[in-house]
C-alpha positions as CSV (number, residue, x, y, z in Angstrom):
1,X,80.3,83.4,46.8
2,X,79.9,82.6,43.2
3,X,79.5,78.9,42.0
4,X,81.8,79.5,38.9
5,X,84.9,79.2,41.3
6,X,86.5,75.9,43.0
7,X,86.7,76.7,46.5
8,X,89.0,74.6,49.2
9,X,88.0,72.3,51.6
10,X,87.0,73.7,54.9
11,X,85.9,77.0,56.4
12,X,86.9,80.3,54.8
13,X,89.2,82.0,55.1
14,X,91.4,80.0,53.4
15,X,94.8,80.2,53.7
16,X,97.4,80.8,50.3
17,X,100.6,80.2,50.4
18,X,102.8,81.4,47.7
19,X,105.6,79.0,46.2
20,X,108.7,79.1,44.1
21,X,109.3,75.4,43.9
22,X,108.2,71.7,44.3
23,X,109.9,71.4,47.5
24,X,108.0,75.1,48.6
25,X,104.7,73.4,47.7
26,X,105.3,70.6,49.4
27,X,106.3,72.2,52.6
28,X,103.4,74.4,52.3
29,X,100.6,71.8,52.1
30,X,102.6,69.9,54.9
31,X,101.8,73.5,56.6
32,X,98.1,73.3,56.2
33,X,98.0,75.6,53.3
34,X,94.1,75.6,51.0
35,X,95.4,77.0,48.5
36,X,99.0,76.3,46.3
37,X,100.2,80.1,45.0
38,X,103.3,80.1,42.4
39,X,105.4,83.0,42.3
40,X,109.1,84.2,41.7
41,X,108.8,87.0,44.9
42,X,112.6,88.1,42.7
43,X,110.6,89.1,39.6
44,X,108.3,91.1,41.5
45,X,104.9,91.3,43.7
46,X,103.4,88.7,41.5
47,X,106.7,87.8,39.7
48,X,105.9,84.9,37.2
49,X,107.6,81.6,37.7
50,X,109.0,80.5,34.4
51,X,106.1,78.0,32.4
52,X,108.1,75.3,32.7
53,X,108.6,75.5,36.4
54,X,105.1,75.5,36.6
55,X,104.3,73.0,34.8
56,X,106.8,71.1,36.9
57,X,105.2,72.2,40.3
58,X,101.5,71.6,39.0
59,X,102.1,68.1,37.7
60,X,103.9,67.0,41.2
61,X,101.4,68.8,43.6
62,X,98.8,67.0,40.9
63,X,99.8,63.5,41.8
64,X,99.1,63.9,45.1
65,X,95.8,66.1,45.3
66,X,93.6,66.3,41.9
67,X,91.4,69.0,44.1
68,X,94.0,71.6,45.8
69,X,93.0,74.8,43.9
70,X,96.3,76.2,42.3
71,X,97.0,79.7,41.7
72,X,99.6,81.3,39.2
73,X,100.3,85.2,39.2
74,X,101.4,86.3,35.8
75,X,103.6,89.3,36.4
76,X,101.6,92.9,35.2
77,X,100.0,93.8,32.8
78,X,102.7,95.8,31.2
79,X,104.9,92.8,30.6
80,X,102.5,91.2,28.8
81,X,102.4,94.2,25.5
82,X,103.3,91.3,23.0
83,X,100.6,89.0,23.2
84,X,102.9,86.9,21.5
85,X,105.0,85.9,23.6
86,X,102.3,84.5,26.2
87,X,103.1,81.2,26.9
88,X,100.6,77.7,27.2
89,X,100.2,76.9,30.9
90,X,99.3,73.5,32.7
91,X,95.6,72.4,32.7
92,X,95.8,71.7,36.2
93,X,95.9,75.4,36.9
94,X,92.7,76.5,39.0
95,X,93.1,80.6,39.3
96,X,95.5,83.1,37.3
97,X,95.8,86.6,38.4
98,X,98.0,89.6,36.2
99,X,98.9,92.8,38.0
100,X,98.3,96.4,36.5
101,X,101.1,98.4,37.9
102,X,102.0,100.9,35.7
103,X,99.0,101.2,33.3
104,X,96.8,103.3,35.5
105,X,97.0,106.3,33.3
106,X,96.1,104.1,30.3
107,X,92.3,104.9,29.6
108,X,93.1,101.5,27.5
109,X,93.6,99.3,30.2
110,X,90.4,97.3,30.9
111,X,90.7,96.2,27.0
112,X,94.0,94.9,27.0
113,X,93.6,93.2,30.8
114,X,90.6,91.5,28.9
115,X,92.8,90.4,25.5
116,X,95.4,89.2,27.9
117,X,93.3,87.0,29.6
118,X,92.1,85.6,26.6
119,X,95.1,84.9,25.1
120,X,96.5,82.7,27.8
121,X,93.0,80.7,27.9
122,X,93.1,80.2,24.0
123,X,97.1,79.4,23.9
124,X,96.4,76.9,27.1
125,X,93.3,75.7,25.6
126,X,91.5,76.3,28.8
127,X,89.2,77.7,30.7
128,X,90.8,79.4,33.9
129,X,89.1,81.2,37.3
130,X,90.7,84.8,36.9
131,X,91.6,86.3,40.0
132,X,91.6,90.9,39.5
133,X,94.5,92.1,41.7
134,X,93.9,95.8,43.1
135,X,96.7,97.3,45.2
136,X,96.5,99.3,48.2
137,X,99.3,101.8,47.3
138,X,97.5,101.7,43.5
139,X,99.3,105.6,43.4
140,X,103.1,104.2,43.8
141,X,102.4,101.4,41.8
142,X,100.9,103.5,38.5
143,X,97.8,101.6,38.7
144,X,93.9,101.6,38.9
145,X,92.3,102.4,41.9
146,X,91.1,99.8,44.3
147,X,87.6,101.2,43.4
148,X,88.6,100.8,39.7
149,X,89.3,97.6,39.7
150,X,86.4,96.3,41.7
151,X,83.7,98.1,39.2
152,X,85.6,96.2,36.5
153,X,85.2,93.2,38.0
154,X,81.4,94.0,38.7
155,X,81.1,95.2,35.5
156,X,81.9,91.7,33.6
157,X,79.7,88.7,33.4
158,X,80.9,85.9,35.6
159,X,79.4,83.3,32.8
160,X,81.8,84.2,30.1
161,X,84.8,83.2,29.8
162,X,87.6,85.4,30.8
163,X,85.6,87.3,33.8
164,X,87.0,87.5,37.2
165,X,86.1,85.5,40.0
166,X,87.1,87.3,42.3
167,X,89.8,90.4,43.8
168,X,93.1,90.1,45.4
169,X,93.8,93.1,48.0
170,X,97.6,93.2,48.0
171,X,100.8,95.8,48.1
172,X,102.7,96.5,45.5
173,X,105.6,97.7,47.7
174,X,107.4,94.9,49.3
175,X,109.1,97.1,52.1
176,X,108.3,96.1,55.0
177,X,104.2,98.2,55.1
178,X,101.6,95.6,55.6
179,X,98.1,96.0,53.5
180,X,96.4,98.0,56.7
181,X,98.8,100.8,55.8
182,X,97.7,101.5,52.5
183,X,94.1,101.1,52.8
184,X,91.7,101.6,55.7
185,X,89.7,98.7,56.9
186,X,86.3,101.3,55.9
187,X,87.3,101.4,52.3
188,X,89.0,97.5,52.1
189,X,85.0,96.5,53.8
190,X,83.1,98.6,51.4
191,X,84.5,96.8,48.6
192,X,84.5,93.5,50.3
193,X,81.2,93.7,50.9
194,X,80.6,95.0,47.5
195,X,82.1,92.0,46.0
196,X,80.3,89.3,47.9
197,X,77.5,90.8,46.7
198,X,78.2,90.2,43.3
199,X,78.8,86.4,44.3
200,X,83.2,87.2,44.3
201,X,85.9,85.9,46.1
202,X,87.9,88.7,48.1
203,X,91.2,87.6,48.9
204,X,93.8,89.6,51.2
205,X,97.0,89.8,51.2
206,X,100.3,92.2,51.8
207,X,103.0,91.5,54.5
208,X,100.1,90.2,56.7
209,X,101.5,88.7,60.0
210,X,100.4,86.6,62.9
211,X,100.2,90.2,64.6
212,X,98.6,91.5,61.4
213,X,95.4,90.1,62.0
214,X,93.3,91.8,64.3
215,X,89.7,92.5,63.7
216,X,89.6,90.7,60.8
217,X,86.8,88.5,60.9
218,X,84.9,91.8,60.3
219,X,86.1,92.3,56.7
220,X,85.2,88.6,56.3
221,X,87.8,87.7,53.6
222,X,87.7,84.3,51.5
223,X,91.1,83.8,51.4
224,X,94.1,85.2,53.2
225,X,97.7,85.3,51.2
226,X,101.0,85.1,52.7
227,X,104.4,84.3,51.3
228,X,107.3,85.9,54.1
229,X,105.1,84.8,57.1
230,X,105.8,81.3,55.4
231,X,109.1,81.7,54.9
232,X,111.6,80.6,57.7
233,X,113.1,83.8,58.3
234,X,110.1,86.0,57.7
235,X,111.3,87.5,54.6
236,X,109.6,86.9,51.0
237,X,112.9,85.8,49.6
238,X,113.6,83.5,52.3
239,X,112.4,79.7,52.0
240,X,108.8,78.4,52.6
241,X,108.9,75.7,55.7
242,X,106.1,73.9,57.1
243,X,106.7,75.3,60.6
244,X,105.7,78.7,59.5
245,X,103.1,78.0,57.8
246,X,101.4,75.8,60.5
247,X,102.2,78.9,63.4
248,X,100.6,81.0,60.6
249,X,97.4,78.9,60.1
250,X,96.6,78.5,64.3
251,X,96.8,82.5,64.0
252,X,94.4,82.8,61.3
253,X,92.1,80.2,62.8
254,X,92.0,82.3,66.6
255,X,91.3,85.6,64.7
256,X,87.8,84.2,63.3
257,X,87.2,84.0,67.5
């Protein structure tokens, strides 16, 4: 795993819980949550939650833990074509991750996923641990292949600023299909492995339940994501409770036996 990113205290893999709120992020670390993930599930698969919200949830979650890693999904690409309009986010921040739905056909895309990520770190004034985000059903989504995006990531130097630390494995769908039905665990442990040769992070994620979880210990992920299995009545829209994500974290914790 590489040294440029913060990691979370204990054994991998860690558990992400994505947020809406101050009182989500507190229920969540109450949970047993590693890692603090703010999203807007309305505005999308990583829908943004507004910069002032965020700012709101960082500073709070801040004066409690300086060392929780925090993670903030941007929205897509797309969204982003005014570079403009990219707003100056908290330094307390640890990992931001954009999606590229919709720009797969765009031999342009790796150039303006770099400038985009470059313009938040010189509006913020900071240096952030980007996080690449491939989806499984890439082909619904209009975006890069899984295998695309990994050889991106590969491709860039982990010492300059900008390049990724790692690659979320997520759906772009929220319908109900879990990650294993987009992807085969062969292809999703090719690139794992791929990655933590390079010295990334590879971070799961995609309607992945407490029955979602057989077998995988053998992909051997850093992080696992969840937002409905938090959520009291299992659906992404639905509010995080501590409950949830405790029942979620013992599952996580048998599968590594």
């Amino acid at each position: 795993m590489t040294k440029e990113a913060p990691v979370a205290a204990g054994d991998t893999p860690w558990l992400l819980v994505s947020v809406r709120d101050v009182k989500e992020a507190e229920a969540a670390l109450a949970g047993g949550c590693d890692i603090l993930d703010l999203k807007e599930p309305k505005n999308g698969p990583l829908g943004m939650v507004p910069a002032a919200q965020i700012s709101k949830i960082v500073d709070a979650v801040r004066k409690k833990s300086k060392i929780v890693p925090i993670s903030v999904a941007l929205g897509e690409l797309s969204e982003w074509d005014d570079l403009k309009k990219i707003p100056k986010l908290s330094a307390g921040v640890t990992y931001l991750k954009v999606g590229t739905a919709k720009v797969g056909k765009d031999a342009n895309w790796p150039d303006r996923w770099k400038a985009i990520r470059k313009q938040f770190e010189t509006n913020s004034k900071t240096k952030f641990h980007w996080v690449a985000v491939a989806y499984a059903d890439w082909r619904a989504a209009g975006a890069p292949s899984p295998t695309a995006i990994v050889d991106a990531v590969l491709e860039e130097s982990l010492t300059k600023s900008g390049g990724c630390v790692g690659v979320l494995f997520d759906t772009w769908a929220k319908q109900g299909r879990s990650l294993w039905e987009w992807i085969s665990r062969a292809d999703l442990k090719r690139h794992a492995d791929a990655l933590h040769q390079g010295g990334r992070i590879v971070a799961l994620a995609g309607g992945l339940a407490c029955d979602k979880l057989n077998d995988l210990h053998t992909l051997d992920p850093d992080i696992v994501g969840i937002r409905s299995a938090a959520c009291k009545d299992g659906l992404r829209n639905g509010v995080v409770v501590k409950e949830a994500v405790s029942a979620f974290r013992a599952c996580l914790r048998a599968s590594k036996k």
